[in-house]
LUMKEVEX-882391 format. One record per residue: z, y, x of N, C-alpha, C in turn; residue in three letters. Coordinates in Angstrom, 2 decimals, decimal comma, m for minus. Atoms other than C-alpha are relative to their C-alpha. Example, Ala and Ser with C-alpha at 12.3 -4.5 7.8 and 13.67 -1.06 7.14 Angstrom:
REM LUMKEVEX-882391
       n.z       n.y       n.x      ca.z      ca.y      ca.x       c.z       c.y       c.x    aa
      0,00     m1,19      0,89      7,80     m4,50     12,30      0,00      1,20      0,90   ALA
     m0,06     m1,19     m0,82      7,14     m1,06     13,67      0,73      1,09     m0,77   SER
***
This chain:
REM LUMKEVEX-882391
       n.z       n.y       n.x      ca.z      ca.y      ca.x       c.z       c.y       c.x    aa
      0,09     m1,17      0,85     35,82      8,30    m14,75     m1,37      0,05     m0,68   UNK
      1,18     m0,05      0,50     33,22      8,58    m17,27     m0,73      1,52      0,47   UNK
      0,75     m0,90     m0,36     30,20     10,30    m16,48     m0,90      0,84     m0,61   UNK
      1,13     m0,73      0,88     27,97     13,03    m18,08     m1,15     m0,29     m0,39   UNK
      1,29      0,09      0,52     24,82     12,75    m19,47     m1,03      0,42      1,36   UNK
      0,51     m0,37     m1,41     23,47     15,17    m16,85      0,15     m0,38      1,35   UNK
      0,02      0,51     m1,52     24,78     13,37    m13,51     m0,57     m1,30     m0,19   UNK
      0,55      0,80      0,06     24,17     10,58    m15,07     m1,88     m0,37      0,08   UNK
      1,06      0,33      0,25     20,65     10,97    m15,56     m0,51      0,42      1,51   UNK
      0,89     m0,42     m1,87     19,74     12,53    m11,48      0,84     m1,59      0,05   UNK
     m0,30      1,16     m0,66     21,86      9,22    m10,62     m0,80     m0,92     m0,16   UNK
      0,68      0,98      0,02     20,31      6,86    m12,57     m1,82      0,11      0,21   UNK
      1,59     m0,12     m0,37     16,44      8,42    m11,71      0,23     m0,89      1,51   UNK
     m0,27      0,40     m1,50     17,62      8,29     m8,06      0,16     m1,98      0,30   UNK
     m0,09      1,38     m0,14     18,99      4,64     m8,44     m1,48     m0,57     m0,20   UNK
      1,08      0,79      0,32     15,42      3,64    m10,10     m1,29      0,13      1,23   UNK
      1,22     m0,18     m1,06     13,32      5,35     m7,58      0,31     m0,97      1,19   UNK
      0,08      0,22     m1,33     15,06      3,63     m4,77     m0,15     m1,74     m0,12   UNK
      0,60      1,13      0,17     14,52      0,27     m6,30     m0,97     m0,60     m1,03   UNK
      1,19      1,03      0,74     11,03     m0,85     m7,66      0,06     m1,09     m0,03   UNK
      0,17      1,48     m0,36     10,29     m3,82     m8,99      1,21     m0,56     m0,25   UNK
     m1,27      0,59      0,17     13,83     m4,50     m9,84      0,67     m0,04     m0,97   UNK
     m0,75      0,23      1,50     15,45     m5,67    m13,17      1,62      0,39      0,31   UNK
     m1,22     m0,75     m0,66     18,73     m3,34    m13,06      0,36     m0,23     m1,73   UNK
     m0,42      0,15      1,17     20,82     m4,57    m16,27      0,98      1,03     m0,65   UNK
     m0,97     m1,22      0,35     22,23     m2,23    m18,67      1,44     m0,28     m0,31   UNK
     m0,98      0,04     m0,41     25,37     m3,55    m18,36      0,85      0,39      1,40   UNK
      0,02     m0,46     m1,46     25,15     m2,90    m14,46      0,58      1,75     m0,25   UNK
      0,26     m1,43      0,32     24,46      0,73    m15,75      1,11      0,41     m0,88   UNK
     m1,22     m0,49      0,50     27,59      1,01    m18,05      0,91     m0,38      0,51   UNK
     m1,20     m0,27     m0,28     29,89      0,03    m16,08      0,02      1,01      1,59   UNK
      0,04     m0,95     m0,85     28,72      2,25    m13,22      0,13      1,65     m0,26   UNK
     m0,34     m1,53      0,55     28,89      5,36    m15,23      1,43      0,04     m0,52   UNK
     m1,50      0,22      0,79     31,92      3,78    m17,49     m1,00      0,89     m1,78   UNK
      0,56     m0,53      1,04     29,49      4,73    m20,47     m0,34     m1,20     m1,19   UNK
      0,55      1,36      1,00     27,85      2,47    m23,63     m1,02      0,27     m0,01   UNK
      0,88      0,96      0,09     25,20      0,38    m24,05     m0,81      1,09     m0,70   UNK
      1,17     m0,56      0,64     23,58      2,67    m26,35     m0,09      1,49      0,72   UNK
     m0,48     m1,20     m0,50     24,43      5,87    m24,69     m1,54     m0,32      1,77   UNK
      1,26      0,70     m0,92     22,46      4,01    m21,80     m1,35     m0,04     m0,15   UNK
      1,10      0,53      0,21     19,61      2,90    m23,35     m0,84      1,41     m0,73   UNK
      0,15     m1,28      0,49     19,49      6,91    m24,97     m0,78      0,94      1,72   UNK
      0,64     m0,66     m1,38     19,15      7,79    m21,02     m1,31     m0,14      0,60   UNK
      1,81      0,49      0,04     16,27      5,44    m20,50     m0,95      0,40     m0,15   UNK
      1,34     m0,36      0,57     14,28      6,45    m22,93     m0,56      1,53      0,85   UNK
      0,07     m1,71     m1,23     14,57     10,01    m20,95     m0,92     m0,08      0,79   UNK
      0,44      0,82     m1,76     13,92      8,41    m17,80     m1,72     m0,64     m0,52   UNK
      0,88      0,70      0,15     10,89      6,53    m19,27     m1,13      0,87     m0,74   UNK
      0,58     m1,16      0,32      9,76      9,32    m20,96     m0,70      1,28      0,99   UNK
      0,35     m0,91     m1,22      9,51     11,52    m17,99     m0,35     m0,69      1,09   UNK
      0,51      0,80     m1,13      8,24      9,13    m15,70     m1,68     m0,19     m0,13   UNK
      1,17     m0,17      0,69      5,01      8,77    m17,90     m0,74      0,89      0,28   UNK
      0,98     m1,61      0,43      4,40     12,28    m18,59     m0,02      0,52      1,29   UNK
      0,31     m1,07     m1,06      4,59     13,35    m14,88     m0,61     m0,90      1,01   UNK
      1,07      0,81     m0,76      2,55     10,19    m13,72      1,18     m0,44      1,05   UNK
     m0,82      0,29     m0,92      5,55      8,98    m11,67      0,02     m1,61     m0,19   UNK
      0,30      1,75      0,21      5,08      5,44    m12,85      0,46     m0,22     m1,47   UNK
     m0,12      0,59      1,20      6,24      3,04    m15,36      1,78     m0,46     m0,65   UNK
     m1,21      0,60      0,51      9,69      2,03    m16,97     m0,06     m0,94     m0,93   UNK
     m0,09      0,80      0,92      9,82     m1,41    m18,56      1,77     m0,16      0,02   UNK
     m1,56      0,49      0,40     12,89     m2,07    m20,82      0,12     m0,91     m0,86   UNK
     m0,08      1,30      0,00     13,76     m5,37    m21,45      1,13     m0,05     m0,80   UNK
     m1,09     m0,38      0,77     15,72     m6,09    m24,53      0,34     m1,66     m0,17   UNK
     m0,99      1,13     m0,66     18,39     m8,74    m24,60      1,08     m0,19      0,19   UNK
     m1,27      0,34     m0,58     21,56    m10,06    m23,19     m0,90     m0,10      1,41   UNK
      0,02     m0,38     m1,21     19,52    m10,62    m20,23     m0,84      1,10      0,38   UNK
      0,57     m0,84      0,08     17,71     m7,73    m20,70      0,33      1,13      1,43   UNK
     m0,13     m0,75     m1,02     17,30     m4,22    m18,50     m0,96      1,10     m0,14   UNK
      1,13     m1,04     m0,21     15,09     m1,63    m17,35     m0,61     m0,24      1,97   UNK
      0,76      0,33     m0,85     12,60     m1,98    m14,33     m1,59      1,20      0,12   UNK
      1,36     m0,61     m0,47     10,65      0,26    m12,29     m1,19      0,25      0,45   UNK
      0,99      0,52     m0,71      7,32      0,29    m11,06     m0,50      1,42      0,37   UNK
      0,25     m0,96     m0,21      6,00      2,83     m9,67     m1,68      0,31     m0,15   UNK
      1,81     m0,14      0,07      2,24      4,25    m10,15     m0,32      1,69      0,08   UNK
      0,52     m0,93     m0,47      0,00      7,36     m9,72     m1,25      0,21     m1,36   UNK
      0,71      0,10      0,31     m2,02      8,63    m11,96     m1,73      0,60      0,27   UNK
      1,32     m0,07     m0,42     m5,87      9,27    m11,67     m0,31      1,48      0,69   UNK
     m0,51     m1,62     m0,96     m5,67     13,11    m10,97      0,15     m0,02      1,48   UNK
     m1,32      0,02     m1,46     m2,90     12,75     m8,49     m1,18     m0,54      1,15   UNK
      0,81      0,58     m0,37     m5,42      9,99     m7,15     m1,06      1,41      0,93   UNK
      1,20     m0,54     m0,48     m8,42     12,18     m6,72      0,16      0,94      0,30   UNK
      0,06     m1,12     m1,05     m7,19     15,28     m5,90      0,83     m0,25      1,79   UNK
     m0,61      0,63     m1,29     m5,10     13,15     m2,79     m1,27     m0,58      0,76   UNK
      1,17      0,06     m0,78     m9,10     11,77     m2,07     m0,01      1,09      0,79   UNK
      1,39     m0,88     m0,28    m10,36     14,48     m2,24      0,98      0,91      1,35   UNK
     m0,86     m0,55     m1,24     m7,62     16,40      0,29     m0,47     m0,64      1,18   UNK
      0,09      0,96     m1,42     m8,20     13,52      3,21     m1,88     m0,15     m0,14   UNK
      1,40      0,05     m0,81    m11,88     13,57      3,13     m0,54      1,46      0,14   UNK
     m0,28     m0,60     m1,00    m11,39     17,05      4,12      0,24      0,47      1,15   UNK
     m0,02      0,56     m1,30     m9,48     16,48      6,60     m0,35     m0,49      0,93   UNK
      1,10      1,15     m1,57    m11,48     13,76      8,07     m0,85      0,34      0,42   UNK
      1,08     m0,83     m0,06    m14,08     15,59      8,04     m0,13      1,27      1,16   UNK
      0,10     m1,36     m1,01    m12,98     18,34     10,65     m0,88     m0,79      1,25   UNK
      0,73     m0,03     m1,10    m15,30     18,52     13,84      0,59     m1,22      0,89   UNK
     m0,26      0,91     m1,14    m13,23     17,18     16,41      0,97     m1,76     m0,04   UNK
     m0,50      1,34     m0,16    m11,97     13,76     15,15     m0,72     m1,15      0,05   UNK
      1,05      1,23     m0,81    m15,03     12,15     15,95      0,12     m0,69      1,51   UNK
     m0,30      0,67     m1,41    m14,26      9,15     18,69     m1,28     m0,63      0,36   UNK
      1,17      1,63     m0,46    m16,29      6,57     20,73     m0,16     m0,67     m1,20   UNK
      0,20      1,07      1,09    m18,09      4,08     18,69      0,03      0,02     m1,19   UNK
      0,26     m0,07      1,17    m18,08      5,92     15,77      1,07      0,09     m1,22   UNK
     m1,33     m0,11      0,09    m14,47      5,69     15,20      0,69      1,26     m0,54   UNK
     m0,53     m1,43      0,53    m12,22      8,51     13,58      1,52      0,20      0,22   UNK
     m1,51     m0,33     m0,24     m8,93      9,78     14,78      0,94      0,31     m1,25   UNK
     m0,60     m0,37      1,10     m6,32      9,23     12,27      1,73      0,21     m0,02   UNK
     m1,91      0,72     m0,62     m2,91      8,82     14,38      0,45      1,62     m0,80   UNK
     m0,74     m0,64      0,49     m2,26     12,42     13,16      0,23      0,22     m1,26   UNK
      0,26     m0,15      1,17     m3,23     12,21      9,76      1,42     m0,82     m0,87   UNK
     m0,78      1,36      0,31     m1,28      8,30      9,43      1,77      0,38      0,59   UNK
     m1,52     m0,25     m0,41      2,16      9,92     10,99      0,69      0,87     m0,53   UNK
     m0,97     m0,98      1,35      2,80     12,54      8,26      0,69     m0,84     m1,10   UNK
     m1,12      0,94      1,12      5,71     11,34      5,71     m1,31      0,65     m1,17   UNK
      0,62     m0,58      1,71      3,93     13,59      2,71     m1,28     m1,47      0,02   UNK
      1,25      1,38     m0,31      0,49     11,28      3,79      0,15     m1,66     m0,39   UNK
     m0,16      1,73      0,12      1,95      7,87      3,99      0,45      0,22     m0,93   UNK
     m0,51      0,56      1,10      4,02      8,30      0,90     m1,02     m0,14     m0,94   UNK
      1,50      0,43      1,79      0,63      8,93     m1,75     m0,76     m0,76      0,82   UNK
      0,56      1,06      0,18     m1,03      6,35      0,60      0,62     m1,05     m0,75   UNK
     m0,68      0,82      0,78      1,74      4,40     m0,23     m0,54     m0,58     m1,66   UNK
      0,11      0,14      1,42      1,46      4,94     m4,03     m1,12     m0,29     m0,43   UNK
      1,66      0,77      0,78     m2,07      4,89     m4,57     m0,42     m1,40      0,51   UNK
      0,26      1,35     m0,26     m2,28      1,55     m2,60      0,62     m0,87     m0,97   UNK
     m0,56      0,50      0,99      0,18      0,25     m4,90     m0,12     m0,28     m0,69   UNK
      0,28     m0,47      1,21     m0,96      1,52     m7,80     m1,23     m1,38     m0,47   UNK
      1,10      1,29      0,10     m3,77     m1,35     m7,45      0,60     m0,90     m0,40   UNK
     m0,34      1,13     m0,26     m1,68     m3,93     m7,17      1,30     m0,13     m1,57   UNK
     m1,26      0,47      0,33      1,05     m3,53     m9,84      0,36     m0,53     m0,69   UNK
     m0,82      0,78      0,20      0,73     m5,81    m12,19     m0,73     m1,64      0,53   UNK
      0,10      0,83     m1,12     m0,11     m8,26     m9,03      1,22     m0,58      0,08   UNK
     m1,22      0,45     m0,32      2,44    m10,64     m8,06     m0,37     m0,53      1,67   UNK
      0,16     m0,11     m1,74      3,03     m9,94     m3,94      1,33     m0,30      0,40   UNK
     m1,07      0,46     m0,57      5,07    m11,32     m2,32      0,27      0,44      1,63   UNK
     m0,40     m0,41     m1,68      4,48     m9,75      1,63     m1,57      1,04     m0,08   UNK
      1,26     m0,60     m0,58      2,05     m6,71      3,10     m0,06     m0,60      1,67   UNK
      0,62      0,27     m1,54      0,07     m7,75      6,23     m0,89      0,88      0,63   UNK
      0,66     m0,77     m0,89     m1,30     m5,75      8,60     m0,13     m0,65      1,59   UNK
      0,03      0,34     m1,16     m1,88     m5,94     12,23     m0,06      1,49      0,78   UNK
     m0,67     m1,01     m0,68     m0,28     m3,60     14,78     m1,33      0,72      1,05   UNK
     m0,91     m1,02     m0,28     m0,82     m0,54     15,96     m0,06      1,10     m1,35   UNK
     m0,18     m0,93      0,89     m2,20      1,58     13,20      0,19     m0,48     m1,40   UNK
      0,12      0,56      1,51     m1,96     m0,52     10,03      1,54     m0,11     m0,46   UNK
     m1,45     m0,06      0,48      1,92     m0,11     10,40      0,51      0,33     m0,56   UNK
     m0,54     m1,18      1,25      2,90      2,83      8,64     m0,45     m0,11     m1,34   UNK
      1,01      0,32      1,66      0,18      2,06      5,62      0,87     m1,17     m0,86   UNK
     m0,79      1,53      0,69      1,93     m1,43      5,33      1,77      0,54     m0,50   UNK
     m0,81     m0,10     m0,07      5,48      0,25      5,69     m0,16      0,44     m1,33   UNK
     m0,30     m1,32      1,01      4,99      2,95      3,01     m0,72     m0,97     m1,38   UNK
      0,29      0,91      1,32      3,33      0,11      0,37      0,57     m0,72     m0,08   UNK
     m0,45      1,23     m0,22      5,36     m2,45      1,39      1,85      0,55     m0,95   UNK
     m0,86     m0,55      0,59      8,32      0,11      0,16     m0,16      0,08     m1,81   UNK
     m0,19      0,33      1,09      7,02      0,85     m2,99     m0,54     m1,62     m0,81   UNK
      0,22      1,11      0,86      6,00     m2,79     m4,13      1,34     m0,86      0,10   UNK
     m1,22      1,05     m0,35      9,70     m3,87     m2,74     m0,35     m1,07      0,70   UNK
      0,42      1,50     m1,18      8,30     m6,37     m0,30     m0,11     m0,51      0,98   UNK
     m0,18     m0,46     m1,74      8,60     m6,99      3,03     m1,64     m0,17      0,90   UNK
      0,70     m0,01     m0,90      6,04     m6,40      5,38     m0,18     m0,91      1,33   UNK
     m0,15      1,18     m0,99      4,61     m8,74      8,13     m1,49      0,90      1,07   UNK
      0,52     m0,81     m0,69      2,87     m7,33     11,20     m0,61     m0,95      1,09   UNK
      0,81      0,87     m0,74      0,40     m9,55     13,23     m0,62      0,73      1,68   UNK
      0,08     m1,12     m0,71     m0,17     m8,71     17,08     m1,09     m0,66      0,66   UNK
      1,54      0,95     m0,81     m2,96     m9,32     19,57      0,78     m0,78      1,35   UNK
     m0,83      0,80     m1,23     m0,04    m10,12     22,42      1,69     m0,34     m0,54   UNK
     m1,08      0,23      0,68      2,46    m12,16     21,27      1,40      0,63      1,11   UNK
     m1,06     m0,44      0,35      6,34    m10,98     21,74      0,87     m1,04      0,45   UNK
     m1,03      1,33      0,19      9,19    m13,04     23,24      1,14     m0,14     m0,56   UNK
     m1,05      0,26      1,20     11,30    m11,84     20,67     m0,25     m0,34     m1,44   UNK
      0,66      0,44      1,17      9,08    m12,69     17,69      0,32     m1,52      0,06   UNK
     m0,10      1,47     m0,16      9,97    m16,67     18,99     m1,52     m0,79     m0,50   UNK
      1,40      1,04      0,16      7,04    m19,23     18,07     m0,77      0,61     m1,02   UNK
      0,96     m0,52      1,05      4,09    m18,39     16,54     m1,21     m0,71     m0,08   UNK
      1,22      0,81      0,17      1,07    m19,48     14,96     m1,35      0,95      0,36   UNK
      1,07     m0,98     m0,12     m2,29    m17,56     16,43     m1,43     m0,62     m0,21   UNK
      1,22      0,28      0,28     m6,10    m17,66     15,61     m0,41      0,94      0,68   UNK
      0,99     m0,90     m1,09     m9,18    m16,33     17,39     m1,07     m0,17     m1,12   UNK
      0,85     m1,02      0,93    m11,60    m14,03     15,14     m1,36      0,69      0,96   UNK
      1,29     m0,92      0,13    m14,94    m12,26     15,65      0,08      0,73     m0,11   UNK
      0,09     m1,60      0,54    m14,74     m8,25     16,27     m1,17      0,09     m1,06   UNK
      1,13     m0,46      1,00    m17,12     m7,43     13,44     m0,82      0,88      0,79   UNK
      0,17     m1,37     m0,44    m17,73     m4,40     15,65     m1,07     m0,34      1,41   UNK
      0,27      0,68     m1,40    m18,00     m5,93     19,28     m0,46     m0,76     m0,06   UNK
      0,06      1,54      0,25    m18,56     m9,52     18,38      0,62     m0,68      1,16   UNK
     m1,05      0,37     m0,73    m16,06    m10,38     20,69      0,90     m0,68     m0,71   UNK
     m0,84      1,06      0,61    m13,75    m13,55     20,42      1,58      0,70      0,81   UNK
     m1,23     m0,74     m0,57    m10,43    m11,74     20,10      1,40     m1,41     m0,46   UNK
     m1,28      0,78      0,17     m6,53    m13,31     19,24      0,40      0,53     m0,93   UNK
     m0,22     m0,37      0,67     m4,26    m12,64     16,82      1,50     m0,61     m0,15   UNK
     m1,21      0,54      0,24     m0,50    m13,42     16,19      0,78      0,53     m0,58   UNK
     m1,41     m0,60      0,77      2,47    m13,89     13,79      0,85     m1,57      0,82   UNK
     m0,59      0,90      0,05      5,35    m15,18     13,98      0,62     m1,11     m1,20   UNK
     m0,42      0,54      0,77      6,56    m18,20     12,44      0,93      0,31     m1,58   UNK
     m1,20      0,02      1,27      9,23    m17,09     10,70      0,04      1,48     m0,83   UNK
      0,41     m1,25      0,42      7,61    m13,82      9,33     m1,06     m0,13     m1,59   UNK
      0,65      0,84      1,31      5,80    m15,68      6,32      0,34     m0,74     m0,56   UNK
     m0,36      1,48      0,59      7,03    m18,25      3,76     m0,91     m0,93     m0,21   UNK
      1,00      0,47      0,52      4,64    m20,61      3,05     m0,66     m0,18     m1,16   UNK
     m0,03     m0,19      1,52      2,97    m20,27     m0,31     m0,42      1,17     m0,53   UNK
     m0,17     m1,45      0,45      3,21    m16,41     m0,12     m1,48      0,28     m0,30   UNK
      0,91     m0,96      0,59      1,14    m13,91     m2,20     m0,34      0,96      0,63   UNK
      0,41     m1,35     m1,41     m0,58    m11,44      0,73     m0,57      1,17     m0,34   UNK
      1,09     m1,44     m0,20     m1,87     m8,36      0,63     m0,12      0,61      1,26   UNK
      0,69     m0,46     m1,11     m4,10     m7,14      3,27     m0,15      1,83      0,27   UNK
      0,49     m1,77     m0,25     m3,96     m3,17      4,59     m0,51     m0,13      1,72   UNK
      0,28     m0,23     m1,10     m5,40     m1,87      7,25     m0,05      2,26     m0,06   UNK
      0,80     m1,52     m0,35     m6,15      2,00      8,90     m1,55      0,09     m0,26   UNK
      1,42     m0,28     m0,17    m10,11      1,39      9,49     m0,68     m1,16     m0,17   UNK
      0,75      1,05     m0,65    m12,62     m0,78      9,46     m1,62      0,23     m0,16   UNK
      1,93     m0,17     m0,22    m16,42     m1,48     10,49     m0,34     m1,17     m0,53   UNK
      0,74      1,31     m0,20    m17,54     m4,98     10,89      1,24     m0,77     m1,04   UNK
     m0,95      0,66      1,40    m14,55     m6,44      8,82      0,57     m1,16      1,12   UNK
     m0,32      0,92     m0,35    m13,59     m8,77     12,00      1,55     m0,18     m0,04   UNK
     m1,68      0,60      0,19     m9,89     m8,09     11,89      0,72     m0,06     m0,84   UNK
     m0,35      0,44      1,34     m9,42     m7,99      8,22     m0,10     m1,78     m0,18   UNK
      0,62      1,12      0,17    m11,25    m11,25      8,48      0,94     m0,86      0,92   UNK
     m1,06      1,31     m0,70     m8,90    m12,81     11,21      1,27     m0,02     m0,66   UNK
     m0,94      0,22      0,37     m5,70    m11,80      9,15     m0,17     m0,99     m1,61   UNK
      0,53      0,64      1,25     m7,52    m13,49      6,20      0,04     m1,67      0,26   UNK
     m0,19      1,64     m0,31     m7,28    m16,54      8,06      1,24     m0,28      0,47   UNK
     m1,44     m0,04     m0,25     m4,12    m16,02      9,38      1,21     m0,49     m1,50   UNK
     m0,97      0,90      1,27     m2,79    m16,58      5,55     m0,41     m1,41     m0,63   UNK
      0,47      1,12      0,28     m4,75    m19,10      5,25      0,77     m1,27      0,76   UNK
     m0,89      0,50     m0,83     m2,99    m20,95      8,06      1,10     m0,33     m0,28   UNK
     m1,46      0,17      0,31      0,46    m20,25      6,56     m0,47     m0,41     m1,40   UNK
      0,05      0,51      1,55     m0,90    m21,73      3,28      0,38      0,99     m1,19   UNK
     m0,02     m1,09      1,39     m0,92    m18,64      1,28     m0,90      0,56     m0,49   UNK
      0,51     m0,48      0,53     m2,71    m16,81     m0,73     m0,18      1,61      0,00   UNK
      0,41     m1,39     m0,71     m4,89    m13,50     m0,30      0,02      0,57     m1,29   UNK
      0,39     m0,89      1,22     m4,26    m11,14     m3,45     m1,13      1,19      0,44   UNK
      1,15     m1,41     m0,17     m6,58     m7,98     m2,02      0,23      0,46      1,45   UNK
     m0,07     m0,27     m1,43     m7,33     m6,50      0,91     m0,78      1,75     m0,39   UNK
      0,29     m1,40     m0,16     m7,36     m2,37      0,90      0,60      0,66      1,53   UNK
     m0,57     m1,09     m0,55     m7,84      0,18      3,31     m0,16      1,46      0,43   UNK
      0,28     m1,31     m0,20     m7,20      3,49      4,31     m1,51      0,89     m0,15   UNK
      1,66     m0,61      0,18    m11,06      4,45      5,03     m0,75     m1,44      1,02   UNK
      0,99      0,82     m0,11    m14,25      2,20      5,79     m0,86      0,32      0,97   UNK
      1,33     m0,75     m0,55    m16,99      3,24      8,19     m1,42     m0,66     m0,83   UNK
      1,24      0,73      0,25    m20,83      2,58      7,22     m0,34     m1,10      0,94   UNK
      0,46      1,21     m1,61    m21,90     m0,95      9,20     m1,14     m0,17     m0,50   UNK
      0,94      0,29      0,37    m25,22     m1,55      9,55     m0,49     m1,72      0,59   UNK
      0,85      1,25      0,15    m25,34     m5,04     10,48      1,11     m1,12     m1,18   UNK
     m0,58      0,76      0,90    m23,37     m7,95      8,52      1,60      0,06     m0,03   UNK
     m1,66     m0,21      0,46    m19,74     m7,27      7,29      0,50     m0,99     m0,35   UNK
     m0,35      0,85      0,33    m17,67     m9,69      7,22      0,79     m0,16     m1,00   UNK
     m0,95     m0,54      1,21    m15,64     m9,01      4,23     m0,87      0,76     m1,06   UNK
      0,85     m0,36      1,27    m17,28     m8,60      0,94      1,01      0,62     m1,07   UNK
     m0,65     m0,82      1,20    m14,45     m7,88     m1,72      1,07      0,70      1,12   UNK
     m0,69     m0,74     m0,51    m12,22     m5,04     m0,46      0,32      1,36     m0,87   UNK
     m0,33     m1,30      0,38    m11,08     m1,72     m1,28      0,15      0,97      0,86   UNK
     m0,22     m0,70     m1,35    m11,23      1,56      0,56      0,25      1,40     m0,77   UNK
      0,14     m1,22      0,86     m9,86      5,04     m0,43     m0,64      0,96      0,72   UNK
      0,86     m0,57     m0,96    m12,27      6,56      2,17     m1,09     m0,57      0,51   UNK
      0,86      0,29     m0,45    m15,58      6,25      3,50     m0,94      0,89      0,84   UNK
      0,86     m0,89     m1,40    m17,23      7,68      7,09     m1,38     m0,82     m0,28   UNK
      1,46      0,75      0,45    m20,62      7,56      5,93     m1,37      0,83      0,66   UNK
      1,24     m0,74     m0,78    m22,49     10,05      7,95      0,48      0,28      1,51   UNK
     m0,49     m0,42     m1,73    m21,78     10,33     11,94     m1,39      0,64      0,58   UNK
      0,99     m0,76     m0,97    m23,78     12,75     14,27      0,75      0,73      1,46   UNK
     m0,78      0,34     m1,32    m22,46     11,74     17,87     m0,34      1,45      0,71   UNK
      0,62     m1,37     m1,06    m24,59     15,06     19,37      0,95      0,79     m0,33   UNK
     m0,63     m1,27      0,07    m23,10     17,76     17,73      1,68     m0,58     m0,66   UNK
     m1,40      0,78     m0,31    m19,68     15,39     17,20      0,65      0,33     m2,02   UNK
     m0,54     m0,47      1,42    m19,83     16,24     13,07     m0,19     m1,60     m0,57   UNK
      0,08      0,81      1,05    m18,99     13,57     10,44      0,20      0,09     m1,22   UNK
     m0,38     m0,57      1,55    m19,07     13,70      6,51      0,68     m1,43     m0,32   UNK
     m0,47      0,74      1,18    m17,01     11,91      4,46      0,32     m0,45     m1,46   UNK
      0,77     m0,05      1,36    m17,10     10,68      1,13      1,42     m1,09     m1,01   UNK
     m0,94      0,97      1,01    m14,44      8,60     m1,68     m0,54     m1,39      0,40   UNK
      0,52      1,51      0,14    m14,62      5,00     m1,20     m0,23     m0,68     m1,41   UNK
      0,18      0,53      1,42    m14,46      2,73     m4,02      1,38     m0,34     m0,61   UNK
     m1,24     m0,01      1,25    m10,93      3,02     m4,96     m0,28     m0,14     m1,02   UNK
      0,23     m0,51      0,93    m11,57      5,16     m7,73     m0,76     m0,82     m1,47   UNK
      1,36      0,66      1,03    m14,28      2,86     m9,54      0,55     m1,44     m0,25   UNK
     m0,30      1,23     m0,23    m12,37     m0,29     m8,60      1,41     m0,08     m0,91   UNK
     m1,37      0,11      1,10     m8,99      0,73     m9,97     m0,04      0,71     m1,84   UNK
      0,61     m0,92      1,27     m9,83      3,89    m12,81     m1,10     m0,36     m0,61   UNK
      1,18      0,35      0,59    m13,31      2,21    m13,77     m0,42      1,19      0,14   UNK
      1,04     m0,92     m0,13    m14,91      5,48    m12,62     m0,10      0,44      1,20   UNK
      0,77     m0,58     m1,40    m17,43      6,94    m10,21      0,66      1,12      0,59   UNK
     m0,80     m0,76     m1,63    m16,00      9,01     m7,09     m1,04      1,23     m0,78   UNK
      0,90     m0,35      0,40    m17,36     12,28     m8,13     m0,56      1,38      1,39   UNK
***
């Protein structure tokens, strides 16, 4: 049964949102409504129009026989900085100062609203990157990887410190805490990487940069390639970091262990992706 203009257009948003990254042909699209080609490509422009103007991302349409439309999703700078500026707030309350200088984020990292604009603004870096897998390493870098790994369409790969006897064979390396300087482990499994692949690196935290730095070798291992490495928030280190290019949309830059207060501050997202200063 042909379909309206109006269902048609919540359907086909809905269809685009739920696949980024994906060349959806407008033939696909007329015979799922039972509509024409131009009638289609009238919806689009809608769709592509209002995707723009409310910073929801991008709509490329691809003209052709093998032509289409393709979503990507993005954030714009606003959205961005007033989503900083919210979480270094947050981080900022009294009591989520830990040992070592550390910052409690398990409640922050387990809200859906949270992970989805980490999601997006991590993304938003990358999109016109060609990724092929997010990497992280388990326990808190899961959800960050899940919720980017969604919108770039890509699958996620999750590295552990004790291997798994359902993960089957794996390849592991031994890294340098940045933090500790402790010779730690690190494991994937085999069959959780192609060889070749395009990586991107997330994490929850980091100090010393040692376990960014062991999954950095970890793709190295599987013969792939490191597109970027962002994460969540940074601490200040004062001796040698092992990780020089990075990204962070947070930065714990003042700790005062006595009275258990920390300030926080924009990382270098902002300057790295928008070309402007955190303000």
């Amino acid at each position: 049964m042909k379909t309206r203009r109006s269902d048609r257009l919540i359907d086909m948003t809905r269809f685009l949102l739920e696949r980024p990254h994906t060349l959806i042909s407008l033939t696909y699209f007329a015979e799922r409504y039972e509509s024409a080609k131009s009638s289609i490509s009238e919806d689009l422009a809608i769709v592509k129009r209002t995707f723009k103007s409310r910073g929801i991302g991008i709509l490329e349409t691809i003209p052709g026989a093998a032509g289409g439309a393709r979503f990507i999703p993005s954030i714009s700078e606003e959205e961005c900085r007033d989503f900083i500026g919210s979480m270094m707030t947050e981080m900022s309350e009294q009591d989520r100062l830990l040992p070592g200088g550390y910052v409690y984020l398990s409640d922050l990292l387990g809200r859906p609203d949270v992970l989805r604009q980490v999601g997006r603004v991590i993304a938003r870096q990358y999109l016109d990157k060609q990724i092929d897998a997010v990497m992280t390493v388990a326990t808190k870098g899961v959800p960050i990887a899940q919720s980017v790994s969604s919108y770039l369409n890509v699958p996620f790969v999750i590295l552990r410190r004790d291997s798994k006897i359902t993960e089957g064979s794996t390849v592991s390396v031994n890294y340098v805490s940045g933090s500790s300087e402790r010779i730690e482990k690190m494991e994937l499994s085999k069959r959780s990487l192609k060889r070749g692949s395009h990586v991107l690196v997330v994490d929850d935290f980091m100090k010393g940069g040692g376990t960014v730095n062991g999954m950095k070798s970890m793709i190295e291992e599987f013969e792939s390639e490191l597109v970027g490495i962002t994460v969540f928030a940074e601490a200040t280190f004062e001796g040698h970091r092992m990780i020089d290019e990075y990204t962070s949309l947070l930065k714990v830059d003042k700790v005062n262990t006595l009275d258990k207060t920390i300030h926080v501050s924009a990382g270098n997202y902002l300057e790295k992706v928008f070309g402007t200063p955190s303000k």
